[in-house]
N, CA, C and O atoms as a Tinker XYZ file with bonds, in Angstrom:
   412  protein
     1  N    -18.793000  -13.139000   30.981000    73     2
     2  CA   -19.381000  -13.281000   32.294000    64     1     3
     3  C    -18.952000  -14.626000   32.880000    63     2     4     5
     4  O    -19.044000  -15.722000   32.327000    81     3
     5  N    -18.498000  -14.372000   34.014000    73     3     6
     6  CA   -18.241000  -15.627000   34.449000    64     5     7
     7  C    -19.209000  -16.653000   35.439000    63     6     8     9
     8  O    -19.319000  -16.205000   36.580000    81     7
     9  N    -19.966000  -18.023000   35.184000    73     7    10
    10  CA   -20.738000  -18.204000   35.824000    64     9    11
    11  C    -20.114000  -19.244000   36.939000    63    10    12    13
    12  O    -18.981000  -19.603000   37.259000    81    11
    13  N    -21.495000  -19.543000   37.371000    73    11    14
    14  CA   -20.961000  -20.544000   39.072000    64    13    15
    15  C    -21.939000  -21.854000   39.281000    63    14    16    17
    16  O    -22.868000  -21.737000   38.482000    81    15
    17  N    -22.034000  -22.687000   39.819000    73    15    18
    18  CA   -23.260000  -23.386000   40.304000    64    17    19
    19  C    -23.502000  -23.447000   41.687000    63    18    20    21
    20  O    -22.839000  -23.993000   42.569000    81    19
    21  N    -24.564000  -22.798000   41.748000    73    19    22
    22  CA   -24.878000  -22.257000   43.198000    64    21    23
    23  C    -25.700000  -23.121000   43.612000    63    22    24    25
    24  O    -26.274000  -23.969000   42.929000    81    23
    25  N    -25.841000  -22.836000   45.393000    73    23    26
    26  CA   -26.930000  -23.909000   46.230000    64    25    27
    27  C    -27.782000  -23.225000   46.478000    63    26    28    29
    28  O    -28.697000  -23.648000   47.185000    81    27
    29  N    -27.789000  -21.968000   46.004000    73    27    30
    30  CA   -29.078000  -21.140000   46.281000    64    29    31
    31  C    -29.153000  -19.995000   45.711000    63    30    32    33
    32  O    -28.687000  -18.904000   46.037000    81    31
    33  N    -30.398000  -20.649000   43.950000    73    31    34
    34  CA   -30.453000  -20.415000   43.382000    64    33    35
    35  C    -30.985000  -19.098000   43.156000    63    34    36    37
    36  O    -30.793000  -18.361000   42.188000    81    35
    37  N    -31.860000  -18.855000   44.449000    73    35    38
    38  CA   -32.988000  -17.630000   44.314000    64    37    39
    39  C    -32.780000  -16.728000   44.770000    63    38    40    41
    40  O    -33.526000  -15.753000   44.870000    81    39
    41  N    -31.328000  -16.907000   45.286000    73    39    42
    42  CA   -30.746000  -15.475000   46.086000    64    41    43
    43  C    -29.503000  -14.821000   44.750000    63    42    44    45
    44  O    -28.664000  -13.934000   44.908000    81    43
    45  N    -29.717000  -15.426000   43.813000    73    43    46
    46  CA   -28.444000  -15.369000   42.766000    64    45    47
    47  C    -29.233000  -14.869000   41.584000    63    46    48    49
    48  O    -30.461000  -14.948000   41.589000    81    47
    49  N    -28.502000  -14.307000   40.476000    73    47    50
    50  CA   -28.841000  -13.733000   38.897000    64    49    51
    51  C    -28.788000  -15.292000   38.740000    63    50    52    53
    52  O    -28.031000  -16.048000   39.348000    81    51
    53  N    -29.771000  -15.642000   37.774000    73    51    54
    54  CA   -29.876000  -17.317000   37.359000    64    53    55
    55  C    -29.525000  -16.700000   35.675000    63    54    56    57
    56  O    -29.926000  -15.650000   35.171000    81    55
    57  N    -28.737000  -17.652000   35.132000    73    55    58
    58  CA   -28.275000  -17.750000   33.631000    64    57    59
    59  C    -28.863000  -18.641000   33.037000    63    58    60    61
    60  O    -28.858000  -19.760000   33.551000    81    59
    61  N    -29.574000  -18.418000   31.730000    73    59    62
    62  CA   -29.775000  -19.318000   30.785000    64    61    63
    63  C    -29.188000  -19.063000   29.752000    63    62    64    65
    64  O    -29.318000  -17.948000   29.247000    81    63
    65  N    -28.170000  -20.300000   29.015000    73    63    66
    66  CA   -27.282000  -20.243000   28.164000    64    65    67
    67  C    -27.349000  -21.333000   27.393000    63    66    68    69
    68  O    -27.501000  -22.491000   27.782000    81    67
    69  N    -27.202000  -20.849000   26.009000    73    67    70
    70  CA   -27.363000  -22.174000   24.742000    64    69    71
    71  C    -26.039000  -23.090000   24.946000    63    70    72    73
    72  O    -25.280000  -22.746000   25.852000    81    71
    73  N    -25.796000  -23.921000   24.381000    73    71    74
    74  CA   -24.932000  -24.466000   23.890000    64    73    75
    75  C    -23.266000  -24.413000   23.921000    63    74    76    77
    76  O    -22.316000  -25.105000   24.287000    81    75
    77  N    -23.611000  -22.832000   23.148000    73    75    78
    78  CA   -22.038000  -22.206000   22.909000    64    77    79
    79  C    -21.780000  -21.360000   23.951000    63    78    80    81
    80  O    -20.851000  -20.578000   23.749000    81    79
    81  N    -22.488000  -21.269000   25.300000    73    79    82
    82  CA   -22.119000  -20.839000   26.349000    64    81    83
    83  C    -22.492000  -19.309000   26.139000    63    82    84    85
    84  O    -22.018000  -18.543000   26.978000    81    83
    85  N    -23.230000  -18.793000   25.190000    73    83    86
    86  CA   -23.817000  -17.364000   24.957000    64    85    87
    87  C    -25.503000  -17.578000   26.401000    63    86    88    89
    88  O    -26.117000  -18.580000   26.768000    81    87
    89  N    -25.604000  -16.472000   26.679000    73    87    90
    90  CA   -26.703000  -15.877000   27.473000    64    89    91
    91  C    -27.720000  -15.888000   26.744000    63    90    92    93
    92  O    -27.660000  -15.229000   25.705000    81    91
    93  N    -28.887000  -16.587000   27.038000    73    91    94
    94  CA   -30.195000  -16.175000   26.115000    64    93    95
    95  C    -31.101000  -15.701000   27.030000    63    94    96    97
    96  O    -32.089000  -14.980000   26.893000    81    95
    97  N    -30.646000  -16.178000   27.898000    73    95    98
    98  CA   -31.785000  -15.188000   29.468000    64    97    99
    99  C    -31.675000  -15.080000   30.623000    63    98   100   101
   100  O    -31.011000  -15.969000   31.156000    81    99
   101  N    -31.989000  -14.481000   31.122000    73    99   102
   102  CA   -31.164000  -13.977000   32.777000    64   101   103
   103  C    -32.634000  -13.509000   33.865000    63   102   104   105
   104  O    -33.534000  -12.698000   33.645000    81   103
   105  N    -32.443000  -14.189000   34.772000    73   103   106
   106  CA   -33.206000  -14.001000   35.834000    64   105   107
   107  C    -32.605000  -13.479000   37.219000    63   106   108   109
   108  O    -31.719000  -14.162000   37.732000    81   107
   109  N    -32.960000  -12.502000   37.754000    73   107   110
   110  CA   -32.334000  -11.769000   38.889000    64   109   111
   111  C    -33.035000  -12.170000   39.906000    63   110   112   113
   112  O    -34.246000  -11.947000   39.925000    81   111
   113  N    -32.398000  -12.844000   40.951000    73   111   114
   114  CA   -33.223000  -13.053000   42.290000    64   113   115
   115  C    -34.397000  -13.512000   42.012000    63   114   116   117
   116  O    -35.390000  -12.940000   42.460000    81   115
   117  N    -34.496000  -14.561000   41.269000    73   115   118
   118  CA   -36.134000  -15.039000   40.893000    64   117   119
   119  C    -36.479000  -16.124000   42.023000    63   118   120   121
   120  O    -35.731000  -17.009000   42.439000    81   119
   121  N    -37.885000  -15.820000   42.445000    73   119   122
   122  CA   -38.319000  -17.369000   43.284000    64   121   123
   123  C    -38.313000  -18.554000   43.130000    63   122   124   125
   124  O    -38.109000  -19.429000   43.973000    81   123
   125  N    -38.626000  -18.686000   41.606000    73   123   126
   126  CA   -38.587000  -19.903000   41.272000    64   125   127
   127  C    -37.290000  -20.270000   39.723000    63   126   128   129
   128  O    -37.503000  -20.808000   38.637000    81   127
   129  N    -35.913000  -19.638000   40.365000    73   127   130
   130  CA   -35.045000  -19.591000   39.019000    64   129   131
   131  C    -35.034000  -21.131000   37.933000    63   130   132   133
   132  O    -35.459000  -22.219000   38.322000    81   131
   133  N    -34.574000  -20.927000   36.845000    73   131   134
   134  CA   -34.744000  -22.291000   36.037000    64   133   135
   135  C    -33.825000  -22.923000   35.922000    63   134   136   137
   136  O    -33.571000  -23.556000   34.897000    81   135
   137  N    -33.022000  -22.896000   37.075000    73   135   138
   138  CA   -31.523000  -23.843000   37.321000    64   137   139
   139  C    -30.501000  -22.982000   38.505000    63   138   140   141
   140  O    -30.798000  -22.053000   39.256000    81   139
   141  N    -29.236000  -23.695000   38.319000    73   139   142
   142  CA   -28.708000  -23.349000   39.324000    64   141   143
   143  C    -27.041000  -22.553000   38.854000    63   142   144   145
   144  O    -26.001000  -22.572000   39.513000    81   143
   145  N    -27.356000  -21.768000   37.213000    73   143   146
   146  CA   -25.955000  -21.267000   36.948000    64   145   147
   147  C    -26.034000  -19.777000   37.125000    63   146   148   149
   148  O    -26.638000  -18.979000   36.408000    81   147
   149  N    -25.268000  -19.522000   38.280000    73   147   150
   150  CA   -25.245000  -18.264000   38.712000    64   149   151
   151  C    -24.278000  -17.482000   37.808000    63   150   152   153
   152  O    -23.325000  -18.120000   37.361000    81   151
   153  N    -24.407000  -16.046000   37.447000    73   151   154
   154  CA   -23.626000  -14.468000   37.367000    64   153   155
   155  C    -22.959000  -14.626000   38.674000    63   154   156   157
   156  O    -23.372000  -14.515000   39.828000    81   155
   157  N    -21.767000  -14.929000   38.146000    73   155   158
   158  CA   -20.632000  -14.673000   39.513000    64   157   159
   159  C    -20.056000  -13.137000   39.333000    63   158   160   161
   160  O    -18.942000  -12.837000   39.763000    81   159
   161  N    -20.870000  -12.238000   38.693000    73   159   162
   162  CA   -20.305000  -10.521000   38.543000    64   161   163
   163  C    -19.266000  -10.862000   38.190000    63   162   164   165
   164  O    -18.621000   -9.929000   38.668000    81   163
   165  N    -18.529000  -11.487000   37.706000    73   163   166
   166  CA   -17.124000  -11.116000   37.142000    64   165   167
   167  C    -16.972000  -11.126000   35.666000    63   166   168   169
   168  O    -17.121000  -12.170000   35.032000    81   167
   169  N    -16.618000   -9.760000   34.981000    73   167   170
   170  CA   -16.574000   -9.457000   33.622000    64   169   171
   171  C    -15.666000   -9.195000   33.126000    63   170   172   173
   172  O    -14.810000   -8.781000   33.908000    81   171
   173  N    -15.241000   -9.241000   31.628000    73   171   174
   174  CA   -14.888000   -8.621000   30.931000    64   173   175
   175  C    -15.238000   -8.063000   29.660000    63   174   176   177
   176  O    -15.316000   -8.835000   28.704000    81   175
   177  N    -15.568000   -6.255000   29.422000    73   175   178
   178  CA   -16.121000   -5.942000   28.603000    64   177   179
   179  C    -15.406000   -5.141000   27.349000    63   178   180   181
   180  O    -14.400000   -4.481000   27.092000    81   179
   181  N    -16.518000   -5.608000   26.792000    73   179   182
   182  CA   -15.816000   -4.729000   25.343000    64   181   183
   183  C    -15.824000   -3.282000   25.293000    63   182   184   185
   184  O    -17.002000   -2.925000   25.306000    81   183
   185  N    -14.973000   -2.197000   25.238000    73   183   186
   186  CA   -15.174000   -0.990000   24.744000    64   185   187
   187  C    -16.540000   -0.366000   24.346000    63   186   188   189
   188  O    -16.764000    0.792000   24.699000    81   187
   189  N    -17.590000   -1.146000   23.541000    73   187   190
   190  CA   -19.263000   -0.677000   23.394000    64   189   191
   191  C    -19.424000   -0.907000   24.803000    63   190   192   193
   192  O    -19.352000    0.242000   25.240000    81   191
   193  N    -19.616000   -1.745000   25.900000    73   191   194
   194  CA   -20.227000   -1.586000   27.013000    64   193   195
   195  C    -20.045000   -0.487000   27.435000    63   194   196   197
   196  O    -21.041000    0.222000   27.576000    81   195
   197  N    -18.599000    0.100000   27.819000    73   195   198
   198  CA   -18.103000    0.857000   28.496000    64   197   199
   199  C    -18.218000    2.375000   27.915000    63   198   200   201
   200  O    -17.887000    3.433000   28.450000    81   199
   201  N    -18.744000    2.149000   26.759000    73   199   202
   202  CA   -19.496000    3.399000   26.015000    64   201   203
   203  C    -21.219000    3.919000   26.579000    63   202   204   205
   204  O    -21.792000    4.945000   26.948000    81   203
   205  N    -21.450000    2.804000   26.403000    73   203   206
   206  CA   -22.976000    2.389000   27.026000    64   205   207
   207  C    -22.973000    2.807000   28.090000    63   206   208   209
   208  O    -23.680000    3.794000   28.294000    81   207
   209  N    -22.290000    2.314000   29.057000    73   207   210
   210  CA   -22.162000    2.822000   30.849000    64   209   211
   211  C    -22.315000    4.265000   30.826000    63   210   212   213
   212  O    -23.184000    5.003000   31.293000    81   211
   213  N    -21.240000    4.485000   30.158000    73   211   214
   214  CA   -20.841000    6.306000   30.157000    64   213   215
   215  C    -22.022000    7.193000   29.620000    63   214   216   217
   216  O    -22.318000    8.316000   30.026000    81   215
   217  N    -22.595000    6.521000   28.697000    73   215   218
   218  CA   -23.548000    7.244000   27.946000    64   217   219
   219  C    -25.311000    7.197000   28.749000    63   218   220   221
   220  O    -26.343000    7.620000   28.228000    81   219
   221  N    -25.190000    6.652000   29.900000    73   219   222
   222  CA   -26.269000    6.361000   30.749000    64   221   223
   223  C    -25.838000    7.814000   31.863000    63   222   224   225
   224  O    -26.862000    7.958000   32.531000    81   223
   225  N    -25.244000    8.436000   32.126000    73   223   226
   226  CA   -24.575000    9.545000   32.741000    64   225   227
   227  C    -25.115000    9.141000   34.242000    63   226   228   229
   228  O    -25.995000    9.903000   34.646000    81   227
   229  N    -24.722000    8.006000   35.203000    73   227   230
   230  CA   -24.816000    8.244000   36.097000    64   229   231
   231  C    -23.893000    7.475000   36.784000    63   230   232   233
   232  O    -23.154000    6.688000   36.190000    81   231
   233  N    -23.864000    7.667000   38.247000    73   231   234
   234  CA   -22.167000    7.067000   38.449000    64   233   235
   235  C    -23.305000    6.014000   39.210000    63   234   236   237
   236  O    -22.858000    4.880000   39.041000    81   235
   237  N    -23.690000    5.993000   39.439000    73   235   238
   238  CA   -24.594000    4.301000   39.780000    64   237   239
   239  C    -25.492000    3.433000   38.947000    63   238   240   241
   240  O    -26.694000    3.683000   38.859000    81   239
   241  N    -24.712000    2.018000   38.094000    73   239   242
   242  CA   -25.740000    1.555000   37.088000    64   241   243
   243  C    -25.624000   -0.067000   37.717000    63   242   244   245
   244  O    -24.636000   -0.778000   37.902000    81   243
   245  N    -27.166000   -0.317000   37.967000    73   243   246
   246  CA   -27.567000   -1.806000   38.321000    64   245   247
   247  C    -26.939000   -2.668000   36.930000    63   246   248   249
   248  O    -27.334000   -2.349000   35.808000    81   247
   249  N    -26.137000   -3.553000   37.082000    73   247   250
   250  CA   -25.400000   -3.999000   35.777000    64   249   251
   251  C    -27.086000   -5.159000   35.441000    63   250   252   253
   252  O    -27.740000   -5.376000   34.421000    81   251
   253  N    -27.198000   -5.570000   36.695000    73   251   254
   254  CA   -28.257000   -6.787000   36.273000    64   253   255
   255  C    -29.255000   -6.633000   35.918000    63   254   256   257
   256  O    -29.453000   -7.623000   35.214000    81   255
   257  N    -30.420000   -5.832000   35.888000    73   255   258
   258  CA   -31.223000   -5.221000   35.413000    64   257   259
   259  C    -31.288000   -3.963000   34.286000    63   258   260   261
   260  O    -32.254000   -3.653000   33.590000    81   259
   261  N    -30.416000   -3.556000   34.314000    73   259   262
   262  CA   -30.035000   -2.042000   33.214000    64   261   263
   263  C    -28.798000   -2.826000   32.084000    63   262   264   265
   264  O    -28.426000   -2.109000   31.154000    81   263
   265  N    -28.426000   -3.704000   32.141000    73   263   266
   266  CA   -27.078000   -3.712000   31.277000    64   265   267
   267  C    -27.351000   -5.182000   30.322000    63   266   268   269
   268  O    -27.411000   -5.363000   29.106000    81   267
   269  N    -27.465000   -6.006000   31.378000    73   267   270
   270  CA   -27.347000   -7.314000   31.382000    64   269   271
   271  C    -28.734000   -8.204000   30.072000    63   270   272   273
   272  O    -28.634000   -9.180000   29.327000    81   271
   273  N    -29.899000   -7.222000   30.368000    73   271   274
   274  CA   -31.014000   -7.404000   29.552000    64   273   275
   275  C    -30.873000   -6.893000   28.144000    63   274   276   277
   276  O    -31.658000   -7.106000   27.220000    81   275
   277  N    -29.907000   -6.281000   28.113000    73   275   278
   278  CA   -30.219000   -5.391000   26.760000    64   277   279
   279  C    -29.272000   -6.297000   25.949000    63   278   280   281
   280  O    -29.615000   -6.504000   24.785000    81   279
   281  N    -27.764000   -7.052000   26.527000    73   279   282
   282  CA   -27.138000   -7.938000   25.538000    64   281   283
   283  C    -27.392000   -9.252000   25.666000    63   282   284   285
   284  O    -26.350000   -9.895000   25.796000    81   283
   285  N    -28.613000  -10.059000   25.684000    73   283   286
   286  CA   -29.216000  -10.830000   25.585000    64   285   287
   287  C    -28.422000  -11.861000   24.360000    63   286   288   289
   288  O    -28.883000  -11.360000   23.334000    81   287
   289  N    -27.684000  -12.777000   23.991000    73   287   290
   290  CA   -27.597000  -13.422000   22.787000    64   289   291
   291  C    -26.194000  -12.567000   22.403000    63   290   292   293
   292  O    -25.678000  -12.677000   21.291000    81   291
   293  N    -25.748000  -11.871000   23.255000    73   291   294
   294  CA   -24.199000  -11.267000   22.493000    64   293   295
   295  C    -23.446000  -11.600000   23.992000    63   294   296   297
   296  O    -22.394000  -10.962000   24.029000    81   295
   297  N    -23.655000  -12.414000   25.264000    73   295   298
   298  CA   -22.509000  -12.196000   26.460000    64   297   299
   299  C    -21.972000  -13.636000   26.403000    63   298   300   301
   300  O    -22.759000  -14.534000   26.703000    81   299
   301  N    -20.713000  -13.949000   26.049000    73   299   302
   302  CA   -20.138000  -15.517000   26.443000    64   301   303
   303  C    -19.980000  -15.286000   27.952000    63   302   304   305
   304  O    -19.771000  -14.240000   28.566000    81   303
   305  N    -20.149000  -16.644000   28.417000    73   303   306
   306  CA   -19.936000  -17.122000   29.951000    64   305   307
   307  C    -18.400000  -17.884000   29.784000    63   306   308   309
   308  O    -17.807000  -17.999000   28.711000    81   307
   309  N    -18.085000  -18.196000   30.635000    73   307   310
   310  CA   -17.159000  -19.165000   31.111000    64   309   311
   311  C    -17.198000  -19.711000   32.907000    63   310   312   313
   312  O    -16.950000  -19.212000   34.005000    81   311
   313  N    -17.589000  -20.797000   32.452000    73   311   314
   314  CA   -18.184000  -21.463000   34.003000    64   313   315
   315  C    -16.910000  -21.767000   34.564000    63   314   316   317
   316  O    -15.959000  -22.195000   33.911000    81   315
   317  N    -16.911000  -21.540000   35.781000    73   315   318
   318  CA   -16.121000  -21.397000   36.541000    64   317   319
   319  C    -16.465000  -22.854000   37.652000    63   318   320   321
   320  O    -17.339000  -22.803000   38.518000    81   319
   321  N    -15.740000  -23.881000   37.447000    73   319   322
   322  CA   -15.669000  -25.344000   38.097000    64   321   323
   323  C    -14.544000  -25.207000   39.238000    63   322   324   325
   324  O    -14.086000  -26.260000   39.682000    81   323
   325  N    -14.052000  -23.949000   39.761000    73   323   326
   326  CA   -13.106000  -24.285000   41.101000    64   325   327
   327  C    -14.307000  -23.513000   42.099000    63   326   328   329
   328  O    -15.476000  -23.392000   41.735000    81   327
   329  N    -13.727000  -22.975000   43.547000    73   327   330
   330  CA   -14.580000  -22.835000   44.590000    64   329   331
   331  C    -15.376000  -20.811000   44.442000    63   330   332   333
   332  O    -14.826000  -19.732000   44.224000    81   331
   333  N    -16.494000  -21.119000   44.641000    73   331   334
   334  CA   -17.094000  -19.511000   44.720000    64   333   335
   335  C    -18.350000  -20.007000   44.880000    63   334   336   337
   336  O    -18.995000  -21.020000   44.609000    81   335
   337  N    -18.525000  -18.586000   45.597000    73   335   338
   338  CA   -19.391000  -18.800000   46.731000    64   337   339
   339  C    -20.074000  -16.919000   46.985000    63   338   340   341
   340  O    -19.363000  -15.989000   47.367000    81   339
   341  N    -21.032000  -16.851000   46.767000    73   339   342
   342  CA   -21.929000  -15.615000   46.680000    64   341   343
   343  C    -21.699000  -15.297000   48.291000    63   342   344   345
   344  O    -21.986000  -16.136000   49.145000    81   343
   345  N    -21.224000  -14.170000   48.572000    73   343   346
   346  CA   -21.710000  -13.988000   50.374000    64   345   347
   347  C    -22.160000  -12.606000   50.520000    63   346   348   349
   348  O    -22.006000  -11.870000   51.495000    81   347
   349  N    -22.808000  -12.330000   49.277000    73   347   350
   350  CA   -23.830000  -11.193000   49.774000    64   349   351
   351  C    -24.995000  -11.468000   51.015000    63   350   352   353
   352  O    -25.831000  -10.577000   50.865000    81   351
   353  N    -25.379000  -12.313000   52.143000    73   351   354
   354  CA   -25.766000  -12.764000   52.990000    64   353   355
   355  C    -25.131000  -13.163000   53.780000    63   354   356   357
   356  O    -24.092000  -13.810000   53.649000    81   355
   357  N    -25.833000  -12.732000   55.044000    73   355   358
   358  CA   -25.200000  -13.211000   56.261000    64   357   359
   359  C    -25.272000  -14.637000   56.425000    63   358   360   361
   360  O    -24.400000  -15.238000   57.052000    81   359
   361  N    -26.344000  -15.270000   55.854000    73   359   362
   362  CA   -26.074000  -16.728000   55.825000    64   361   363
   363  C    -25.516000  -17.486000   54.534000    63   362   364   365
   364  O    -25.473000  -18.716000   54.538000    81   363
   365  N    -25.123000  -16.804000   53.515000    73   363   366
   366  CA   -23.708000  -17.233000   52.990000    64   365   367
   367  C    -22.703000  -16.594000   52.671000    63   366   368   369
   368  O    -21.970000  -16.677000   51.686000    81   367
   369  N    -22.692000  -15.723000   53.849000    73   367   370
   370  CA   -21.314000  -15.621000   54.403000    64   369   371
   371  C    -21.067000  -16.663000   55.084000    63   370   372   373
   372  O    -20.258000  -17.453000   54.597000    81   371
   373  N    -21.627000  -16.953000   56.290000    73   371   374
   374  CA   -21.348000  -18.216000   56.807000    64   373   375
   375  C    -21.008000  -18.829000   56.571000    63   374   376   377
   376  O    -19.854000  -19.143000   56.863000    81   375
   377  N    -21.821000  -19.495000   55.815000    73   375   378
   378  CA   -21.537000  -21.069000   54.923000    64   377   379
   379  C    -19.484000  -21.046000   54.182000    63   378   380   381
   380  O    -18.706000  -22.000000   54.175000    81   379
   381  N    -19.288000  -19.937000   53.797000    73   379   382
   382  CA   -18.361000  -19.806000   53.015000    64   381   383
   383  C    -16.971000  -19.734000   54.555000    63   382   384   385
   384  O    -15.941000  -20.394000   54.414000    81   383
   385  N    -17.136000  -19.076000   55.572000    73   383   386
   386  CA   -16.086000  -18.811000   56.578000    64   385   387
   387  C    -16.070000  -20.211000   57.576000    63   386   388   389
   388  O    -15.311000  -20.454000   58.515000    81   387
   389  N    -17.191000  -21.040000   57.023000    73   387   390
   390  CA   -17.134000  -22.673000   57.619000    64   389   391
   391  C    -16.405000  -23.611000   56.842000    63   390   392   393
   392  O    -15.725000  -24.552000   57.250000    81   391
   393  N    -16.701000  -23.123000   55.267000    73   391   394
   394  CA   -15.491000  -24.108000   54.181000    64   393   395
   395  C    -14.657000  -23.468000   54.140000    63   394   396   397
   396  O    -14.075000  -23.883000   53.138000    81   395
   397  N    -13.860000  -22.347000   54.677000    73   395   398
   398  CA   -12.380000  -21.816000   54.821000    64   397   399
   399  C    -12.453000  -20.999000   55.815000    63   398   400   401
   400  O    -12.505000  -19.771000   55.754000    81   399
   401  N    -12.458000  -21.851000   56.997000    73   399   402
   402  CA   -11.669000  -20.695000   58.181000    64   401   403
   403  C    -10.704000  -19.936000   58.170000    63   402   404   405
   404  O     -9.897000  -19.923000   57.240000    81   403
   405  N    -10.633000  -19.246000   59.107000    73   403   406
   406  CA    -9.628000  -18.269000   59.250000    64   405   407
   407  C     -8.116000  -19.314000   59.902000    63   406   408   409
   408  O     -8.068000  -20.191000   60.765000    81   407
   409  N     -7.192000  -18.788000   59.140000    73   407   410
   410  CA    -5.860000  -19.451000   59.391000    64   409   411
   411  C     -5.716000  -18.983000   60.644000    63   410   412
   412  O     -4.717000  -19.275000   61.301000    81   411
């Protein structure tokens, strides 16, 4: 999973991660999240996930709530220190088409 450090924390999956950069807990859109390292959705999974998916038989699965809870202590992160930026919102979309206009 790749994470982010976001400016706004409560509109984001919040990550809590030990040490070795493993997931020990995950908060989705929480009000009051316990930091600011976002689920930037970007994965790569092992063959069991993609068993798992399939074996849920539906072609729509919430990864953050249905997937994400169950491998608790088995997902490495890799934080991601260049530019990203959540713009599921119209106000960060914004924010993001003000730090890179249109050429």
């Amino acid at each position: 999973m790749m994470t982010f450090a976001t400016d706004a924390p409560q509109s984001c999956g919040i990550v809590v991660e030990d040490d070795k950069g493993i997931v020990r807990d995950f908060h989705e859109k929480s009000p009051n999240p316990p930091g600011n390292r976002a689920n930037a959705a970007v994965y790569v999974f092992e063959p069991e996930i993609i068993k798992f998916l399939e074996s849920l038989g539906r072609s729509t699965i919430d990864l953050s709530t249905e997937v994400l809870p169950r491998y608790l202590g088995r997902i490495r992160t890799h934080f991601n220190t260049m530019y990203h930026r959540d713009i599921g919102t119209p106000n960060s979309l914004r924010k993001a088409e003000l730090e890179f206009p249109p050429l």
